[in-house]
N, C-alpha and C positions, 0 to 999 in steps of 0.2 A: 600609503602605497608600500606594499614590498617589493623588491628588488634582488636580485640576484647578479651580484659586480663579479665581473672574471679579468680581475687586474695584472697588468704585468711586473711583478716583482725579481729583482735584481741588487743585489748587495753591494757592487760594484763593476767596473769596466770590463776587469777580466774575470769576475764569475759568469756563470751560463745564468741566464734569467729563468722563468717561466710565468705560465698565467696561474693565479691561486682564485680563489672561487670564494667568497663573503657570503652573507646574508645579510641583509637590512632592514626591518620592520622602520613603521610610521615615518616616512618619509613623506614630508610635505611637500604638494607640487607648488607651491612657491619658494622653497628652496632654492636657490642656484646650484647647479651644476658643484662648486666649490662645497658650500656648506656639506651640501649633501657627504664630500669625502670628507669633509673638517668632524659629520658625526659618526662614519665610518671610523674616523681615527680615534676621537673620545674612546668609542666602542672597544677596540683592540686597545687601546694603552689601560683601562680600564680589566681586560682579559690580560694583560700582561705579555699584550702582542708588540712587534714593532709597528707603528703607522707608517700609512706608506707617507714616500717623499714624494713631494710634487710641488713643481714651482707657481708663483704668484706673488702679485707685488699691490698691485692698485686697485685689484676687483671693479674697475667702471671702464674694463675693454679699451684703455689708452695706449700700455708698456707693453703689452704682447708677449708677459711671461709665461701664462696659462695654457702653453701648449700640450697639446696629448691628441690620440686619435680615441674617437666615438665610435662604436660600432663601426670602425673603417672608413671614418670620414671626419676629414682634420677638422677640430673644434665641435666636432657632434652635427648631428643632424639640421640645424637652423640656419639659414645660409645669412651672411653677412652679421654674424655674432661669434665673438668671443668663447670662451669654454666658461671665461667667470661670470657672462650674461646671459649662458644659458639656464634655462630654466627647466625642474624637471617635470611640468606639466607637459613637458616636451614627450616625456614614457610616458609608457601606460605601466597600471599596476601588473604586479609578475612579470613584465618583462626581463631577460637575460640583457646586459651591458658589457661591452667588453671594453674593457683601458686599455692602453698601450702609448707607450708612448712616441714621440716622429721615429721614423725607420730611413736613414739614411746614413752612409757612408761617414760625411761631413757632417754630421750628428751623433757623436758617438754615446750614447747611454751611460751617464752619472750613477743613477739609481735607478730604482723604480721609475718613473713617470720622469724624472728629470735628464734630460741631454744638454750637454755642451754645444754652444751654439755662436762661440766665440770665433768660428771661423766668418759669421756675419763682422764682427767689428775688426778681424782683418782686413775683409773687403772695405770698408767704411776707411780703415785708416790708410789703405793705398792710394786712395784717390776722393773719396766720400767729404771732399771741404773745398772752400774756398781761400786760397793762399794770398790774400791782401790785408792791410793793415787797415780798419776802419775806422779806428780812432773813436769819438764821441757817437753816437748814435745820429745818423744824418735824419733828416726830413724824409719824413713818408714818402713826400713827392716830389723832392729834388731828382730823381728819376725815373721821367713817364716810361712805363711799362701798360701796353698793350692789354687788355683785361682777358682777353681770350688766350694770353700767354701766362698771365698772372694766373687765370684759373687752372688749368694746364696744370702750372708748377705746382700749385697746392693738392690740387688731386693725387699726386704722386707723391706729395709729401705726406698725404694721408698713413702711406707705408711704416707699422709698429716693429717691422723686424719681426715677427713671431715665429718665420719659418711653415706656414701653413701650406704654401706655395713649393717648398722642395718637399713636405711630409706626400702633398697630393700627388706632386707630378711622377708618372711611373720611370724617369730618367734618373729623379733626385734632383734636379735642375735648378737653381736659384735664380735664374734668369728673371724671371718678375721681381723680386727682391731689387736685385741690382740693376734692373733696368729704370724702377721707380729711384731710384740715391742717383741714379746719372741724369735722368730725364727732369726731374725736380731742377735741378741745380741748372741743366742745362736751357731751359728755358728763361732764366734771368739774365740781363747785362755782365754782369759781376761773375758768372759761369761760364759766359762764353769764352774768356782770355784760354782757358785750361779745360779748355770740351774736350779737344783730342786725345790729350796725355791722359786726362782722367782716364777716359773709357778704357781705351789700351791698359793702363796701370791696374785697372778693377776687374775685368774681363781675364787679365792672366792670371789675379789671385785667384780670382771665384776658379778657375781651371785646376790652379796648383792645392786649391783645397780640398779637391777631389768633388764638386758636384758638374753633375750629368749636363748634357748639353742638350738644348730646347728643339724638340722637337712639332711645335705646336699644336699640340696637345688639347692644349686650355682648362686644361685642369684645376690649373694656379689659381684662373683670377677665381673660377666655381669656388672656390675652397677658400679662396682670400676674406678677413672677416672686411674688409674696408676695400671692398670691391675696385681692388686695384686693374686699371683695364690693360688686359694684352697690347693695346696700341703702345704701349709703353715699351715692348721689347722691343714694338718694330723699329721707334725712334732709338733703341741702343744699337739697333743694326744697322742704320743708316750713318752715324756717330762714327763706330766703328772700321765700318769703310772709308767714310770720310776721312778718317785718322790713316789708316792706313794709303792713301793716297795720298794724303798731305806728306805721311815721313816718303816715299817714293820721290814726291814732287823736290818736297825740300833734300833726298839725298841726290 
């Protein structure tokens, strides 16, 4: 296959970026998505170019590093995949590709393809845990939980953090992000003591971080590689209220 990449390159925070324009011969479409920039890069270090930067950690779609937009759609064109499981049987020969990487506020652009995205683990560290001491590892089932609540939690816990969900939504919204870190936790025993204070605690970072507020859209979950469902923000809205009732109640 050839290809024609129209990347977006950036030296840092505050240089102005733009898109620069590659070419690529024998491109296998068994490639991944990754490879294929790993021999773009060979290519230019080789020309005695910079490669570009772009993040990645695991290539098997688990840590949710390999974020970038695909021809305008977060993780490329295949829905419920990653950018390092996609593959480029996915093009066709000659087609034009464009990079970019997420475009949002609360995403400020590193380099090239890589953004900071560390306003996700503020959110996580305001409220994103369980504050009890558990000591040894207890018994699987010294605590029946519900399996319709069990699954519930897992599903949500599917959430890698990749950010696909603020790249898609036209607000910049993180609300799937942070709906899935409250809705997970809050479906187990051990998360209900701190349901309220969480939500309220996570819901004003995500605000003071600067992402956009959900307008339902649904964009997110399309765009989500681990088809995180919208029902998950409605239980943060439910949460929410309920928290704020409760400080009412309790002032």
């Amino acid at each position: 296959m050839k290809l024609t990449l129209h990347i977006w390159r950036q030296k840092s925070r505050t240089d102005a970026g733009k898109l620069v324009s590659y070419q690529l011969d024998s491109v296998s479409p068994d490639m991944s998505f990754l490879e294929m920039l790993d021999t773009l890069n060979e290519k230019l270090i080789k020309e005695g170019q910079e490669p570009v930067a772009f993040d990645h950690d695991c290539r098997e779609g688990i840590c949710g590093s390999c974020s970038m937009m695909i021809n305008g759609l977060a993780h490329g064109p295949e829905r419920a995949t990653t950018t390092c499981q996609l593959h480029m049987r996915s093009f066709f020969d000659g087609q034009h590709i464009y990079i970019e990487p997420w475009r949002a506020g609360a995403f400020p652009v590193v380099r090239d393809l890589v953004c900071d995205r560390s306003a996700f683990d503020r959110i996580i560290q305001s409220g994103g845990f369980v504050s009890v001491n558990t000591g040894g590892a207890p018994d699987g089932n010294s605590l029946p939980i519900p399996k319709v609540a069990a699954d519930r939690a897992m599903d949500a816990a599917e959430c890698i953090g990749c950010g696909a969900c603020v790249a898609a939504c036209p607000n910049a919204s993180a609300m799937l992000f942070l709906s899935a870190k409250v809705s997970h936790l809050a479906q187990m025993p051990q998360g209900d003591a701190e349901r309220y204070q969480r939500v309220r605690s996570m819901v004003a970072t995500h605000d003071r971080e600067g992402f956009g507020h959900c307008t339902n859209i649904n964009e997110c979950e399309a765009a989500c590689p681990k088809e995180i469902s919208v029902e998950h923000i409605a239980q943060l809205n439910r949460d929410f209220i309920g928290s704020t009732v409760s400080a009412v109640v309790k002032g």
